[in-house]
Biotite code that builds the C-alpha atoms (Angstrom):
import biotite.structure as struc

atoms = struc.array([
    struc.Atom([8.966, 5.045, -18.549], chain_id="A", res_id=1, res_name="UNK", atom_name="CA", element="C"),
    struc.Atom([6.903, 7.971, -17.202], chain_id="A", res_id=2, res_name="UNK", atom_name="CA", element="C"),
    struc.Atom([8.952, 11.548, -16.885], chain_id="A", res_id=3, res_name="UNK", atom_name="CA", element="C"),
    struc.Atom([6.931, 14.674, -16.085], chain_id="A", res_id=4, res_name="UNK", atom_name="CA", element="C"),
    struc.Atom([8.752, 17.887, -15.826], chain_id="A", res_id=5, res_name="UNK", atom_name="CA", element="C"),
    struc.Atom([8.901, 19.595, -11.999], chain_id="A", res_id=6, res_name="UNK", atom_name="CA", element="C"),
    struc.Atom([9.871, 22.971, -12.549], chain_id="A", res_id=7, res_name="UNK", atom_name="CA", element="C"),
    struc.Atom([9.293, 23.660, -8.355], chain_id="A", res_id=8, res_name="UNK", atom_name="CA", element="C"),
    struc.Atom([12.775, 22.163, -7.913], chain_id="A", res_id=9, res_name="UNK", atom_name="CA", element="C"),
    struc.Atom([15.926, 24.752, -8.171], chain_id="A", res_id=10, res_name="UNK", atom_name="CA", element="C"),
    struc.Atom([18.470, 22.845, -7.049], chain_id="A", res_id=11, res_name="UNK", atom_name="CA", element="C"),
    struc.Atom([18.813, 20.822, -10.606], chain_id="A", res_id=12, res_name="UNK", atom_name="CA", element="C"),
    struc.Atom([19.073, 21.897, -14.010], chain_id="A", res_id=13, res_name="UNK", atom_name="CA", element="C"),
    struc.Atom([17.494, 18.756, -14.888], chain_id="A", res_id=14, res_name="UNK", atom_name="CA", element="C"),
    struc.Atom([13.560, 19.401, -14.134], chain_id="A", res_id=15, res_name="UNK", atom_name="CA", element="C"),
    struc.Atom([12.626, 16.061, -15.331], chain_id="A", res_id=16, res_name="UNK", atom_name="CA", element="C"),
    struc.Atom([11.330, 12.951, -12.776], chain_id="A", res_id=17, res_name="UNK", atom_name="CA", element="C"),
    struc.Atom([11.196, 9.790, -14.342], chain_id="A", res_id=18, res_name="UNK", atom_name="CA", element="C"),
    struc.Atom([9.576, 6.803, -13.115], chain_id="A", res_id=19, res_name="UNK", atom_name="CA", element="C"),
    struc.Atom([10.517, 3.449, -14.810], chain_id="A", res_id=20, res_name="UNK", atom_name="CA", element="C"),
    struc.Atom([7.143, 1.669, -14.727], chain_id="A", res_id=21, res_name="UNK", atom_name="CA", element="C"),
    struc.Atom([7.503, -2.335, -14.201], chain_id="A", res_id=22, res_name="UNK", atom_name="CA", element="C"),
    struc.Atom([5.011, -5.210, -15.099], chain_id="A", res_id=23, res_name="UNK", atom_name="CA", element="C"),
    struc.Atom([3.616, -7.558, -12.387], chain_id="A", res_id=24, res_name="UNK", atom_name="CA", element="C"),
    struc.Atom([3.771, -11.302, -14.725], chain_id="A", res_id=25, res_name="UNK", atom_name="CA", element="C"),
    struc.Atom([2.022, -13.770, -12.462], chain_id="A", res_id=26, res_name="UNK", atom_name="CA", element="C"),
    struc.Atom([1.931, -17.301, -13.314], chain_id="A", res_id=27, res_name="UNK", atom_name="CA", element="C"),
    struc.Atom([-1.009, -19.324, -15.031], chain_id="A", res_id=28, res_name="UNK", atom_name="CA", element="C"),
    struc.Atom([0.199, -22.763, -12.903], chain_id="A", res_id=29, res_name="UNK", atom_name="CA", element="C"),
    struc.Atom([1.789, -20.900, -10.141], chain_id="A", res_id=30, res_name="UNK", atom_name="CA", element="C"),
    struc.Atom([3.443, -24.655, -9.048], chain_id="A", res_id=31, res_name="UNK", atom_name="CA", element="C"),
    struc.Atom([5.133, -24.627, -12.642], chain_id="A", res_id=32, res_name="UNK", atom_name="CA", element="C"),
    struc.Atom([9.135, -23.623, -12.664], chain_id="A", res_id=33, res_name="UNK", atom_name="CA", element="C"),
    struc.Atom([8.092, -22.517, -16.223], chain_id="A", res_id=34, res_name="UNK", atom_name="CA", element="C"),
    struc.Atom([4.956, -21.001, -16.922], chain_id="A", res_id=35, res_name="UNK", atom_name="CA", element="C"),
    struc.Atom([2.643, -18.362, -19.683], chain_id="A", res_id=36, res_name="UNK", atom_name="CA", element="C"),
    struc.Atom([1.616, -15.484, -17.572], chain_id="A", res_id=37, res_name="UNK", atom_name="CA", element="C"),
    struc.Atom([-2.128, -14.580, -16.876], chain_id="A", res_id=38, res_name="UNK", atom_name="CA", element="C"),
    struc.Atom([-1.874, -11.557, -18.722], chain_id="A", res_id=39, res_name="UNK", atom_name="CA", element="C"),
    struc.Atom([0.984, -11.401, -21.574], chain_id="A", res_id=40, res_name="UNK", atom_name="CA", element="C"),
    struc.Atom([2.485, -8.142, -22.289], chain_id="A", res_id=41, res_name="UNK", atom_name="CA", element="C"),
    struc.Atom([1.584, -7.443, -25.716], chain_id="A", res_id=42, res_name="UNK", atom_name="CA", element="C"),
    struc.Atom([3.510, -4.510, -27.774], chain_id="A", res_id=43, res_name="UNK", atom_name="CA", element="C"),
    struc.Atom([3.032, -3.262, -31.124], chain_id="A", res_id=44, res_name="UNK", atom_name="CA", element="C"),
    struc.Atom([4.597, -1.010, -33.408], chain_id="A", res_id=45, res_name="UNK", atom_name="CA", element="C"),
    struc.Atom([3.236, 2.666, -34.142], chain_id="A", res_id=46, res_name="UNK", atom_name="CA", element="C"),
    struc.Atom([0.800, 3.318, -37.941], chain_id="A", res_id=47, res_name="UNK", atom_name="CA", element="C"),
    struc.Atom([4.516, 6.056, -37.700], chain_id="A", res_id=48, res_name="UNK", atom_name="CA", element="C"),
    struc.Atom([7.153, 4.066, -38.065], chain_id="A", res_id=49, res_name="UNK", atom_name="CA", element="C"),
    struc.Atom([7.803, 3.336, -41.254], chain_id="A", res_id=50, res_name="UNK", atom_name="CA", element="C"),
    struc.Atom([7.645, 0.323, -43.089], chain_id="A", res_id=51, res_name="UNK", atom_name="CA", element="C"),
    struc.Atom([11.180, -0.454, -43.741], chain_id="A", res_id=52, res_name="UNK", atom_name="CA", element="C"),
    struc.Atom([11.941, -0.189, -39.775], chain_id="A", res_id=53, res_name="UNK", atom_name="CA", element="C"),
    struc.Atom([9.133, -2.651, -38.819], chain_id="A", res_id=54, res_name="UNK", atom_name="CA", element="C"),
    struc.Atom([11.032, -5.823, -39.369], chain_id="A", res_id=55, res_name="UNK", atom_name="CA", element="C"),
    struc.Atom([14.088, -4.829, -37.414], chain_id="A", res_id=56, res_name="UNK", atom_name="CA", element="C"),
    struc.Atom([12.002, -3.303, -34.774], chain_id="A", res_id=57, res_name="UNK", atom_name="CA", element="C"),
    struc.Atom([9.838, -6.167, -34.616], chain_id="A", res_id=58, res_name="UNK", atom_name="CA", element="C"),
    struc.Atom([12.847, -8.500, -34.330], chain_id="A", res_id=59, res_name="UNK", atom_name="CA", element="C"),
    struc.Atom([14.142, -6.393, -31.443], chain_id="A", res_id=60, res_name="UNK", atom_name="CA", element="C"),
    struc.Atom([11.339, -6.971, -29.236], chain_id="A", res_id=61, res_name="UNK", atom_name="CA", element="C"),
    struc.Atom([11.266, -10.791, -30.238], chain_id="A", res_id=62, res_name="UNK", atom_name="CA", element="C"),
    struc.Atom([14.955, -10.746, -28.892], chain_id="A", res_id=63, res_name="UNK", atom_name="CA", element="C"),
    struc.Atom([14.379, -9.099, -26.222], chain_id="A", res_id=64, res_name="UNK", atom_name="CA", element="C"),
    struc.Atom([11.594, -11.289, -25.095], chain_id="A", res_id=65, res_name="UNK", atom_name="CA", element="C"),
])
């Protein structure tokens, strides 16, 4: 997500716009039902979180995919 704060707006006394930003996946064989995209999405977890969280974070985003 991308959220700047637009303090020209009075009418809210929430300032922030938010955009949710998407991914375009395209196929590698676009005639496949089931394909691996061109370019994966790739995350990784922050040098800040701390060691103990990485598993369970890292499980959450396997999940997820």
């Amino acid at each position: 997500m991308t959220a700047y704060q637009d303090l020209s707006t009075h009418y809210s006394n929430d300032h922030f716009v938010r955009y949710v930003n998407r991914y375009n996946l395209e196929k590698q064989d676009p005639n496949a039902e089931i394909s691996l995209p061109k370019k994966p999405i790739i995350f990784w977890i922050d040098n800040a979180v701390p060691f103990k969280y990485r598993d369970a974070i890292k499980e959450g985003v396997l999940m997820w995919n």
